[in-house]
C-alpha positions in Angstrom: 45.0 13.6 60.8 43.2 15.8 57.9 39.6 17.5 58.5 36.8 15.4 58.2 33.1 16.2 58.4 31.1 13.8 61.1 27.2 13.1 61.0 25.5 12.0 64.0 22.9 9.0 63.9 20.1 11.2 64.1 21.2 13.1 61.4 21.7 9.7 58.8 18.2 8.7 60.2 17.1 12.1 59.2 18.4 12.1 55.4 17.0 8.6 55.0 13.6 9.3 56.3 13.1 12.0 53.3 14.7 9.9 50.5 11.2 8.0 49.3 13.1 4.9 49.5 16.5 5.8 47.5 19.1 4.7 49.5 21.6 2.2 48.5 23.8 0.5 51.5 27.0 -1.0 51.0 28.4 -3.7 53.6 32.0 -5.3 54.5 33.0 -7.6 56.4 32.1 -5.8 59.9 28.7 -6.1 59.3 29.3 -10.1 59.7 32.4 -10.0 62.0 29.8 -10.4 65.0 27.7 -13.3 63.0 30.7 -15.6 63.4 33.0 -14.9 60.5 36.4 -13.8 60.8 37.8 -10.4 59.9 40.6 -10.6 57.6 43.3 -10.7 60.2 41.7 -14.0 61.5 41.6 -15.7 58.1 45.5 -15.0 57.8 45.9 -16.5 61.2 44.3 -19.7 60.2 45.9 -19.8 57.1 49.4 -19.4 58.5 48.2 -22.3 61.0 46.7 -24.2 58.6 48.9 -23.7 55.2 52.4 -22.1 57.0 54.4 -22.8 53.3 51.6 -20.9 51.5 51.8 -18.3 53.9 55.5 -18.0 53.8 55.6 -17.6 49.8 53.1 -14.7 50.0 55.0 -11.8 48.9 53.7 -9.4 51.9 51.4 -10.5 54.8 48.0 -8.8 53.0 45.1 -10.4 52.8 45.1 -10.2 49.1 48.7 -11.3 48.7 48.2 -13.9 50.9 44.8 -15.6 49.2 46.5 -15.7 46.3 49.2 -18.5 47.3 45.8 -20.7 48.0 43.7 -22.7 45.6 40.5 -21.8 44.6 39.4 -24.6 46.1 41.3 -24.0 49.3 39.8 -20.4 49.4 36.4 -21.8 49.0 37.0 -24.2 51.6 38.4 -21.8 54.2 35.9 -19.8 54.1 32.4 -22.4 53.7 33.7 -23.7 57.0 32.4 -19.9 59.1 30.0 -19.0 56.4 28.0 -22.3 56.9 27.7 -22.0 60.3 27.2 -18.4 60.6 23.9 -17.0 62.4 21.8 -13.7 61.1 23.0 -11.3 63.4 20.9 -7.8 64.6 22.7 -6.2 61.8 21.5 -8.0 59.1 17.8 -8.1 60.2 18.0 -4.8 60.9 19.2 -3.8 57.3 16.9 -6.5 55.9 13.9 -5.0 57.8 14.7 -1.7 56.7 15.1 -2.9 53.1 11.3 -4.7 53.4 9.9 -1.5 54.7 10.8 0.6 51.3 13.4 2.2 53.1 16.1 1.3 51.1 15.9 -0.2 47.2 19.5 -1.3 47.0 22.7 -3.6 48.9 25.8 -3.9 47.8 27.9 -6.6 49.6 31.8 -7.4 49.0 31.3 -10.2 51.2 30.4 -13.9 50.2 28.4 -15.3 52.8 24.6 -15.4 52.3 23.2 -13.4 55.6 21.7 -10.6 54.0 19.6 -13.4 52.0 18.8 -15.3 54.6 17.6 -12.1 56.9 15.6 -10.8 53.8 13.8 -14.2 53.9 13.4 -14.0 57.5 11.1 -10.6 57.1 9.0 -12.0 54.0 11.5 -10.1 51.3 13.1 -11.8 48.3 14.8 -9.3 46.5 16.4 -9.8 42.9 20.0 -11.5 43.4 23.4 -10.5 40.9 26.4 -11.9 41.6 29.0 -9.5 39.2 31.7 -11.7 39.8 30.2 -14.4 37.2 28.5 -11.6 35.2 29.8 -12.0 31.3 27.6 -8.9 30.7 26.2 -5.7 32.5 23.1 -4.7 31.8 21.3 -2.3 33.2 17.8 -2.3 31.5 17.7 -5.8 33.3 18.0 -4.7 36.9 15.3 -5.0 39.1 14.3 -1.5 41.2 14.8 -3.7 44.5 17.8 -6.0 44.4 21.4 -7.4 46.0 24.5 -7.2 44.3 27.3 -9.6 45.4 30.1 -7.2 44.2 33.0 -10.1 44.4 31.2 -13.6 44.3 29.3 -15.8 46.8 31.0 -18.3 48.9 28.6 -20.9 47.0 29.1 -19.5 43.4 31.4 -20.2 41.0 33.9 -17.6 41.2 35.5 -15.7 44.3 37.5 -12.9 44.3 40.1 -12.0 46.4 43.5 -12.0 44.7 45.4 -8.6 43.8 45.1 -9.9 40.1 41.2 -11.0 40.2 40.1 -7.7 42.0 42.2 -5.3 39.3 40.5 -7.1 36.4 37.3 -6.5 38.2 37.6 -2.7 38.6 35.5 -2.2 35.3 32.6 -4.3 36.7 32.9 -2.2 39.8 32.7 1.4 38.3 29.8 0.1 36.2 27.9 -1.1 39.9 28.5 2.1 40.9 27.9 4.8 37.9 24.7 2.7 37.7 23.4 3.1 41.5 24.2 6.7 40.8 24.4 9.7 43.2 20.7 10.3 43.3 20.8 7.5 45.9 21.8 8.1 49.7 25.0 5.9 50.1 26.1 4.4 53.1 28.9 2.4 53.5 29.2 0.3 56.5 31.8 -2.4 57.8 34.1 -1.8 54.7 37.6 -1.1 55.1 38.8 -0.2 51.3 41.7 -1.8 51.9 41.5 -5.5 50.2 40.0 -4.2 46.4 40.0 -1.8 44.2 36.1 0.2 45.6 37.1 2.5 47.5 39.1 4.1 44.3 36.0 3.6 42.5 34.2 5.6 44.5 36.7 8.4 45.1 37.0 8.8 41.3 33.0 9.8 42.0 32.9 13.7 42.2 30.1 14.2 44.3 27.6 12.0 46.5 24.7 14.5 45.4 22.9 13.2 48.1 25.3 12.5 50.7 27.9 9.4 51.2 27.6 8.1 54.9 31.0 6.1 55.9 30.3 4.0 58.8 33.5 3.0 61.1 33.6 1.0 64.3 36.8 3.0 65.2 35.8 6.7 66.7 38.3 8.0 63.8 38.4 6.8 60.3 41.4 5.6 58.4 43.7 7.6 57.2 42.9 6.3 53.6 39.2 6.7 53.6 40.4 10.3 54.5 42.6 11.0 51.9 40.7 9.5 49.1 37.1 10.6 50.2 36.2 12.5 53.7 39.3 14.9 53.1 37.5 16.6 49.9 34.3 19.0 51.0 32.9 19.2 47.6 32.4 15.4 48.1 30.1 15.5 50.2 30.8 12.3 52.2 30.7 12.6 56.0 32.1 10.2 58.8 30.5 8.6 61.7 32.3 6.5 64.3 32.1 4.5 67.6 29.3 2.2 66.4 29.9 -1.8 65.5 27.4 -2.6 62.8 24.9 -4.3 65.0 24.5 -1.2 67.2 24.1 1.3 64.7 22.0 -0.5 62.2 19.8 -1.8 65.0 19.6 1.9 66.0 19.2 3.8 62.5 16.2 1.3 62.4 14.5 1.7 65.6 14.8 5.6 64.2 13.2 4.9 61.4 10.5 2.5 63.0 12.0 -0.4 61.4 12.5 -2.9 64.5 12.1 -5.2 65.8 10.5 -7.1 62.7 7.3 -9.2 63.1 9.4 -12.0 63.4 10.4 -11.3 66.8 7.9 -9.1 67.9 4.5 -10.8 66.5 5.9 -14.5 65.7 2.9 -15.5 65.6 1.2 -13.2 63.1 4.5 -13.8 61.5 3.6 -17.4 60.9 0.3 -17.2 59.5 1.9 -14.4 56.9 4.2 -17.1 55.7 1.8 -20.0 55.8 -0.7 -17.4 54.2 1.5 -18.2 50.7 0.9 -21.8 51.1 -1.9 -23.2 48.6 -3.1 -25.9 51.0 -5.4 -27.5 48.7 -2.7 -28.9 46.4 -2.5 -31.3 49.0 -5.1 -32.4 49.1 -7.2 -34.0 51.9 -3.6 -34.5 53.8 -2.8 -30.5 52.6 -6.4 -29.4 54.3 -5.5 -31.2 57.4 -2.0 -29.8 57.7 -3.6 -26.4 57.4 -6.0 -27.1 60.1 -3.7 -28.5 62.3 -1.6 -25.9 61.6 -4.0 -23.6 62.5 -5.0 -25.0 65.6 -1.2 -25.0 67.2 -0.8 -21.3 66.5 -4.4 -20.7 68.4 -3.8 -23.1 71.3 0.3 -20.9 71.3 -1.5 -17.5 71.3 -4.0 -18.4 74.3 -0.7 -19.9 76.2 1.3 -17.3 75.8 1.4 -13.7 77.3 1.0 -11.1 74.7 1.0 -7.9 76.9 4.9 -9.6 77.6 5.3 -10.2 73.6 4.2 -5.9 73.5 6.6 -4.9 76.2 9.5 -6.8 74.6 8.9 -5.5 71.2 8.5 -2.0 72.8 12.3 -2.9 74.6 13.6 -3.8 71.0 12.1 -1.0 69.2 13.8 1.3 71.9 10.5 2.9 73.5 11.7 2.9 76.7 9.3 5.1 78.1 6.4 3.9 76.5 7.3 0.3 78.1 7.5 1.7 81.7 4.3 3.8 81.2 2.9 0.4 80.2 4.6 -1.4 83.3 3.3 1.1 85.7 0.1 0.0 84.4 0.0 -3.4 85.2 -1.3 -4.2 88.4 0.0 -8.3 89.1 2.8 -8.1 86.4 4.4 -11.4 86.0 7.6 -12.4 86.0 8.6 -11.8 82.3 7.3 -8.8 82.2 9.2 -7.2 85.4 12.2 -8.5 83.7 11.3 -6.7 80.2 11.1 -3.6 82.4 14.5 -4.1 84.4 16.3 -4.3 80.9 14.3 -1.0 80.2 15.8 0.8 83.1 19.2 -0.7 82.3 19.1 0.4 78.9 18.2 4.1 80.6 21.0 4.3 82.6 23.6 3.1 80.1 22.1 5.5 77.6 22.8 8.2 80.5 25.9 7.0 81.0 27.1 7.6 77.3 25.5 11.1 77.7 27.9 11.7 81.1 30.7 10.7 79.3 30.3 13.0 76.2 29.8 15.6 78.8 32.9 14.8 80.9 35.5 17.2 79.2 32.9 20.0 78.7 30.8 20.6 81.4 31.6 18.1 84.4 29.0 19.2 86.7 26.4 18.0 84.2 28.3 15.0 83.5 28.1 13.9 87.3 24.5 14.2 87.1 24.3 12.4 84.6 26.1 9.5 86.2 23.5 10.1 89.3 21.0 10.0 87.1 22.2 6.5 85.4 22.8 5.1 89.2 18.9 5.8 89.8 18.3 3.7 87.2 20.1 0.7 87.8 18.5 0.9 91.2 15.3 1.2 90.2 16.2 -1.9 88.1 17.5 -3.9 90.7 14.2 -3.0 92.8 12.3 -4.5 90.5 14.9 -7.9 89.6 17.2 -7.6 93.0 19.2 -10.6 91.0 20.0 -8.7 87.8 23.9 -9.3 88.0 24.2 -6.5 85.1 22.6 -3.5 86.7 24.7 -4.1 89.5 27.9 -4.2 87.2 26.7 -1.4 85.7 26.4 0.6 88.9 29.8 -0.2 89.2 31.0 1.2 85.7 28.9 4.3 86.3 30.4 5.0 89.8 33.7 4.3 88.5 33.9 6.5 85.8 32.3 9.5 88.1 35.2 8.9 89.9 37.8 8.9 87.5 36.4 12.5 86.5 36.3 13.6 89.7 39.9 12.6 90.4 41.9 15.2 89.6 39.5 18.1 91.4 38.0 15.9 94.7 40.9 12.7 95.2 38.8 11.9 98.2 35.0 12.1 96.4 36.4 10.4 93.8 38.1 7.5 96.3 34.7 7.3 98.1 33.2 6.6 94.7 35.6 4.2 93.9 35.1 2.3 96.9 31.4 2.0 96.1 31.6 1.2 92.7 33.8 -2.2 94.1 31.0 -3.0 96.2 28.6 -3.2 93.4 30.9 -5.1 91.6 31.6 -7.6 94.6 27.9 -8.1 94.9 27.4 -8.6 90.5 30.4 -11.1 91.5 28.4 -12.9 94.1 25.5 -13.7 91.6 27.3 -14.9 88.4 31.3 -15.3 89.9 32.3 -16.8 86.2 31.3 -13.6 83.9 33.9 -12.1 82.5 32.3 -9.0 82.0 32.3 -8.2 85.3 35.6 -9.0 86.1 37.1 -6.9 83.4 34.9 -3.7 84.3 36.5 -4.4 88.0 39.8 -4.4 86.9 39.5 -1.4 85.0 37.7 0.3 88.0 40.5 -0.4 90.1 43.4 0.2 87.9 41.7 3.5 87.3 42.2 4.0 91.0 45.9 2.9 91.3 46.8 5.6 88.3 44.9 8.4 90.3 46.9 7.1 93.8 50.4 6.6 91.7 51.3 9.9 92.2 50.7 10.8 96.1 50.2 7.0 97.3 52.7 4.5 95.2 52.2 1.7 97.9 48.2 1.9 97.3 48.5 2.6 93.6 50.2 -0.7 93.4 47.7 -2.7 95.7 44.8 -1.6 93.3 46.7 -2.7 90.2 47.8 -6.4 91.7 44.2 -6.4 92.5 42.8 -5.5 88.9 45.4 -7.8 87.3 43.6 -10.4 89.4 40.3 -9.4 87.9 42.0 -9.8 84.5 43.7 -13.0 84.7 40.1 -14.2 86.5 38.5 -13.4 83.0 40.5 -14.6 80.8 40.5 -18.2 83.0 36.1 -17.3 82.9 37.1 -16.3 79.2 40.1 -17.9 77.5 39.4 -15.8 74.2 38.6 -12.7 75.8 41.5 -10.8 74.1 40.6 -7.5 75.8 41.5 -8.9 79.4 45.1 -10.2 78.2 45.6 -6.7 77.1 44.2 -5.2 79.8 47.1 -7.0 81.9 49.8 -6.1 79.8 49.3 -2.2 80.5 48.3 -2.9 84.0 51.7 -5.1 84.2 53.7 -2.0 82.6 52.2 0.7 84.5 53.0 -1.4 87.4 57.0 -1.5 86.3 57.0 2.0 85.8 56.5 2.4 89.7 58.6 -0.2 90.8 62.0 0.0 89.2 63.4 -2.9 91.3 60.7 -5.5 89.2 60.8 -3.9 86.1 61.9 -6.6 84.1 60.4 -9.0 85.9 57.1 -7.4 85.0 58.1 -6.2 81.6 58.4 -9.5 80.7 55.5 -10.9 81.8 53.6 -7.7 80.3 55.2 -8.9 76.9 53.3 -12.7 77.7 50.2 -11.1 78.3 50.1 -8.8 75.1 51.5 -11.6 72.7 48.8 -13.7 74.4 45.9 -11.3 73.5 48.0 -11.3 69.8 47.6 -14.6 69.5 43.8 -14.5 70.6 43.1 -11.6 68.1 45.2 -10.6 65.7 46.2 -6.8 65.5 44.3 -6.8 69.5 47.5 -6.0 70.6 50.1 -5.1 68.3 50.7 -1.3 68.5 51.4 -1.6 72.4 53.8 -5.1 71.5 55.4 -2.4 69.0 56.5 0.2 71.4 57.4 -2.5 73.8 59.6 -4.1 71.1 61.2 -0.5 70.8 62.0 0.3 73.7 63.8 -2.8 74.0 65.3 -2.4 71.0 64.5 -5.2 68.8 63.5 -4.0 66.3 62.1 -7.0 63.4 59.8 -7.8 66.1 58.9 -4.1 66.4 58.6 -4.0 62.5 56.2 -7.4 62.5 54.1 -6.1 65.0 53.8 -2.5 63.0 52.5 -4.6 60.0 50.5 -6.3 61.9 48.4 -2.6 63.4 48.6 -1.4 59.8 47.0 -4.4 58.4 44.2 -4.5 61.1 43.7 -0.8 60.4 45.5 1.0 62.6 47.4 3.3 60.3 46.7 6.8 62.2 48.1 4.9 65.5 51.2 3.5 63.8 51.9 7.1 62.0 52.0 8.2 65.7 54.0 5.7 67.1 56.7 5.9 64.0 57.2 9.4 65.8 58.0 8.5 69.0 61.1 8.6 71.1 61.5 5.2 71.6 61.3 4.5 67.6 63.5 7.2 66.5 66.0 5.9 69.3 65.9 2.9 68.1 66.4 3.7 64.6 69.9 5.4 65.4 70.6 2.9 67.1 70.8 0.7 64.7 72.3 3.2 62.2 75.6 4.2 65.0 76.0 -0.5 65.1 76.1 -1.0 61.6 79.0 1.9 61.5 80.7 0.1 64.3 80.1 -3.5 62.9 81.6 -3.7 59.3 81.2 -7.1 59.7 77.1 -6.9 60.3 77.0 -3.4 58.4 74.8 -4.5 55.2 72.6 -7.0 57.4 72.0 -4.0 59.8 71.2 -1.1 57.1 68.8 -3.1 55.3 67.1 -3.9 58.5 67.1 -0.4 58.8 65.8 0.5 55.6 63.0 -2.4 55.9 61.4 -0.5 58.7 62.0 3.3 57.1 60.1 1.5 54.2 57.2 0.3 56.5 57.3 4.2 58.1 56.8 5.5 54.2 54.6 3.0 53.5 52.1 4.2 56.2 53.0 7.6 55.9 54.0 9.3 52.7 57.2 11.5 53.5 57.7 10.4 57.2 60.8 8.5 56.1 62.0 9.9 52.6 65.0 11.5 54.1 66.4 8.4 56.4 66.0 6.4 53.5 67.9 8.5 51.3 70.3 8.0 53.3 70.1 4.8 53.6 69.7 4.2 49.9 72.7 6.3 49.4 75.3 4.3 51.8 74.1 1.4 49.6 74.9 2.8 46.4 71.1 2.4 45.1 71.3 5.7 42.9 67.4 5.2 41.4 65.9 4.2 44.9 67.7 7.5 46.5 66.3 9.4 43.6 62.8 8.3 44.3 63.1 9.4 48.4 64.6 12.7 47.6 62.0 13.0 45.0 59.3 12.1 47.8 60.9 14.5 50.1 60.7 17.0 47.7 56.9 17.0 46.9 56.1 16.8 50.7 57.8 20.4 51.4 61.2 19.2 52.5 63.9 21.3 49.7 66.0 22.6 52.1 66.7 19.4 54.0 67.5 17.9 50.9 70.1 20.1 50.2 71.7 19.7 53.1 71.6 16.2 52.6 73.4 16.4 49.4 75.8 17.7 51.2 76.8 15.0 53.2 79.8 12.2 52.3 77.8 9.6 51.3 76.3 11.3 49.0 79.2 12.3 46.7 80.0 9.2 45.1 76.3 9.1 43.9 77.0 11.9 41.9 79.0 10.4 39.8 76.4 8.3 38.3 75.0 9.6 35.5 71.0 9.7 35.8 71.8 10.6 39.3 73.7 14.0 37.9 71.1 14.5 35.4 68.2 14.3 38.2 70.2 16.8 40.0 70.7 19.4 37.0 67.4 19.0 36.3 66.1 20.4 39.7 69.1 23.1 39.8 70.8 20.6 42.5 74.4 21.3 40.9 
């Protein structure tokens, strides 16, 4: 993977802080994936379900290629039905508090539903609203300094964009967006893939972010794309930061910048009389003055009810003062119930903060690491002192003991056993007190499958008791959890590593490791494909190995599938194919273009990975032009002197007697 430059939180927070408001934030879909509306992948899934001959006419299985075999109409209505009953999640109110606070003047959304609009209203901000996609004209005298741009359409508007075709004829609308928010502005690009329109090569054809682009990925590692076309160039100045989903990191930029909580959940009430405040009562009349009064009175009679020192401890938990709340807690001499649970969440929020700070430590320094895991451990204590039923401290004890141990494995087996061993009994006991969470169950099982792969190698008959156990756990959450796609995976690598130590089941588990990834597949699309994908290869079938690798690539997994194209198993499997079709005439032409099909997927993801083999290929078919255009690939990626071996081989002969064929060879001194 090419060199990329990486910015921490702090340091976006940082940047932002000093901008006097200039900061322009553009959002994808993964800053509403949490809200309730599907990723791409999902959409396909429903679409296949719901429109299978629409689906089959779509010339690939892209998003793009596939929304274009629908209606209008139908497009509108498949996507209403989430948008409608979508909720504001901590990522929008986040971003709209931060916007309301003259941190940031501008949003751009590709998306079409309305919950950046709807969180703005929530904080008391009603920004200017354009929708480009209906725009005859751009004009940016007209622009208001504090506004929303819905780059592709709304779901409620009268155009939506999302067709190969549409989006191309929209690319001059787009450079105009984004010549006109200009560079002085902070960007930062969040949820956004780049891989449905034409943006992203909008904004690499931009020379330098003179004040920093900020490219925000769930993934630790960006795609290879965003790479290539912005992170890879320095002189960009666009930098990468990873690991976050959008409601963690915008919840967090905010609580950096004193954004959060808003009023709204912090001071409800206060947040009420603000909005009332804008009412003019009196146009009511007598019936209006009464409202007001009545009105009035409620909120009073609310604020003597309730307890506000609880309402300044929560906001403190949501604003992530930690240590502030506990100072206050220590303070309180009869606190009440509310407020001890406030402070257990506190101490949980400690430890698992702690906890990420072991884990960044593990690989460097582990002495400090396993402090840090001590550390955490106090802290879940402390909070089960003060809330002995708090189910998740306990499951997070058992997280934090299980990964000490896993570190500890390789230098103390038997510390790290002992650890292991604890860590159950805190998972036994979260168990006891809420026996359906899935949560739990799935931290168990990877806890104790984490001990089977420590005990594989000196102690196969306990390595394998640890991983029937954790498949247990993992077929318990998934019955707790039907669509909990992570447990289904979970017990497909359990299942495998399992059939790796018992030869004598092998297939009998291989087979039921296949049911459980195709099951999380089916759950979430692209959840599981990359590990269905080696699966597929090593048994050698290889369409399904090709429909799976499309699958990873179109859920934005191309660095993964680049890897896995290199594997044994692949390359194996490959030949394979290659040595049948030369001992079935009868199958030969069905079998090559199966294999050129998936050395066109490998190319496809990767640039030059496959140029060679489907020279080859191309050349045992007779396809003069589509050879040329591999060797010509080969050829720009560094590979001259393989191709001139190639040339040398049988197949390759008759091909020169074609005549552009000859002429592309004297051209390059090929002779």
């Amino acid at each position: 993977m090419s060199a990329y430059a990486s910015r921490t939180l702090d340091d976006i927070a940082e940047v932002i802080r000093h901008a006097d408001g200039e900061c322009v934030f553009l959002i994808g879909a993964g800053a509403s994936k949490s809200a309730g509306i599907p990723l791409a992948n999902g959409l396909l899934a429903e679409i296949e379900r719901d429109f299978p001959r629409a689906y089959a006419r779509a010339r690939d299985k892209s998003y793009n290629s596939v929304m274009a075999e629908l209606t209008s109409a139908q497009r509108s209505k498949l996507l209403s039905r989430h948008m409608e009953q979508a909720k504001v999640n901590w990522a929008h109110l986040a971003l709209a508090q931060m916007f309301h606070l003259r941190k940031i003047d501008r949003i751009l959304t590709v998306n079409f539903d309305p919950l950046i609009m709807r969180a703005c209203s929530m904080v008391g901000e009603f920004p200017a609203v354009y929708d480009l996609a209906v725009a005859q004209e751009f004009k940016p005298a007209r622009i208001a300094p504090r506004s929303v741009f819905y780059l592709n359409g709304q779901h409620t508007g009268f155009t939506i964009l999302n067709a190969d075709a549409e989006l191309q004829a929209h690319r001059q609308r787009l450079q105009q967006i984004v010549a006109n928010t200009g560079t002085h502005r902070i960007w930062v690009v969040l949820g956004y893939s780049g891989a449905a329109d034409p943006l992203l090569d909008v904004l690499a054809e931009v020379p330098v972010f003179d004040n920093g682009l900020y490219w925000i990925g769930s993934r630790a590692q960006p795609s290879q794309i965003v790479i290539d076309k912005l992170l890879s160039n320095p002189e960009k100045q666009a930098y990468f930061h990873g690991g976050l989903h959008a409601d963690d990191f915008l919840k967090g930029l905010a609580q950096k910048l004193d954004c959060f909580p808003p009023p709204l959940l912090s001071r409800p009430f206060e947040h009420i009389e603000k909005i009332i405040a804008h009412i003019d009562f009196d146009t009511g009349g007598d019936e209006g003055r009464t409202a007001h009064a009545e009105l009035r009175r409620q909120i009073a009679d609310s604020r003597a009810r309730h307890d506000d020192q609880s309402v300044d401890l929560m906001a403190l938990l949501m604003a992530g003062k930690l240590e502030q709340l506990l100072r206050e807690f220590a303070g309180l001499s009869h606190p009440t119930e509310r407020q001890r649970t406030v402070a257990a969440w506190a101490l949980l929020r400690q430890g698992r903060l702690l906890e990420d700070e072991a884990s960044q430590l593990a690989h460097s320094d582990s002495n400090q690491a396993q402090l840090k895991w001590t550390q955490a451990a106090q802290k879940y204590g402390a909070a089960l002192h003060i809330k002995p039923d708090m189910y998740e401290a306990l499951s997070h004890w058992g997280e934090d003991l299980a990964h000490a141990a896993q570190a500890l494995a390789a230098s103390d087996p038997a510390a790290a056993q002992a650890k292991w061993e604890l860590a159950h009994e805190k998972f036994a006991s979260a168990h006891e007190i809420m026996p359906d969470n899935h949560l739990v169950l799935q931290r168990w099982g990877y806890a104790l499958q984490a001990q089977g792969q420590a005990l594989a190698a000196t102690a196969a008959p306990q390595a394998l008791q640890k991983w029937q156990l954790a498949q247990d756990k993992f077929r318990q959450a998934l019955n707790s959890a039907p669509d909990f796609a992570p447990a289904a995976l979970a017990l497909m690598h359990s299942l495998l590593q399992q059939a790796g130590l018992a030869p004598a089941h092998s297939a009998e588990l291989r087979a039921a490791a296949r049911a459980a990834g195709e099951q999380a597949e089916q759950i979430k699309r692209g959840s599981a494909s990359l590990a269905l994908a080696r699966l597929y290869a090593q048994d050698g079938e290889l369409n399904s190995c090709l429909r799976a690798l499309e699958q990873a690539e179109q859920s934005g997994q191309d660095g993964q599938v680049q890897a896995l194209l290199h594997e044994a198993s692949f390359q194996e499997l490959m030949a394979s194919l290659l040595r049948q079709a030369n001992w079935e005439p009868a199958r030969s032409a069905e079998l090559r273009a199966t294999a050129i099909a998936a050395a066109e997927l490998a190319e496809q993801i990767q640039s030059g990975s496959a140029s060679l083999t489907l020279a080859r290929l191309y050349a045992q078919s007779g396809e003069a032009d589509s050879c040329m255009r591999a060797l010509e690939q080969a050829l720009q990626n560094g590979q001259g002197e393989q191709v001139q071996a190639l040339l040398h081989e049988a197949q390759f002969q008759n091909l020169r007697k074609h005549a552009d064929f000859a002429a592309w060879l004297a051209q390059r001194g090929m002779n």
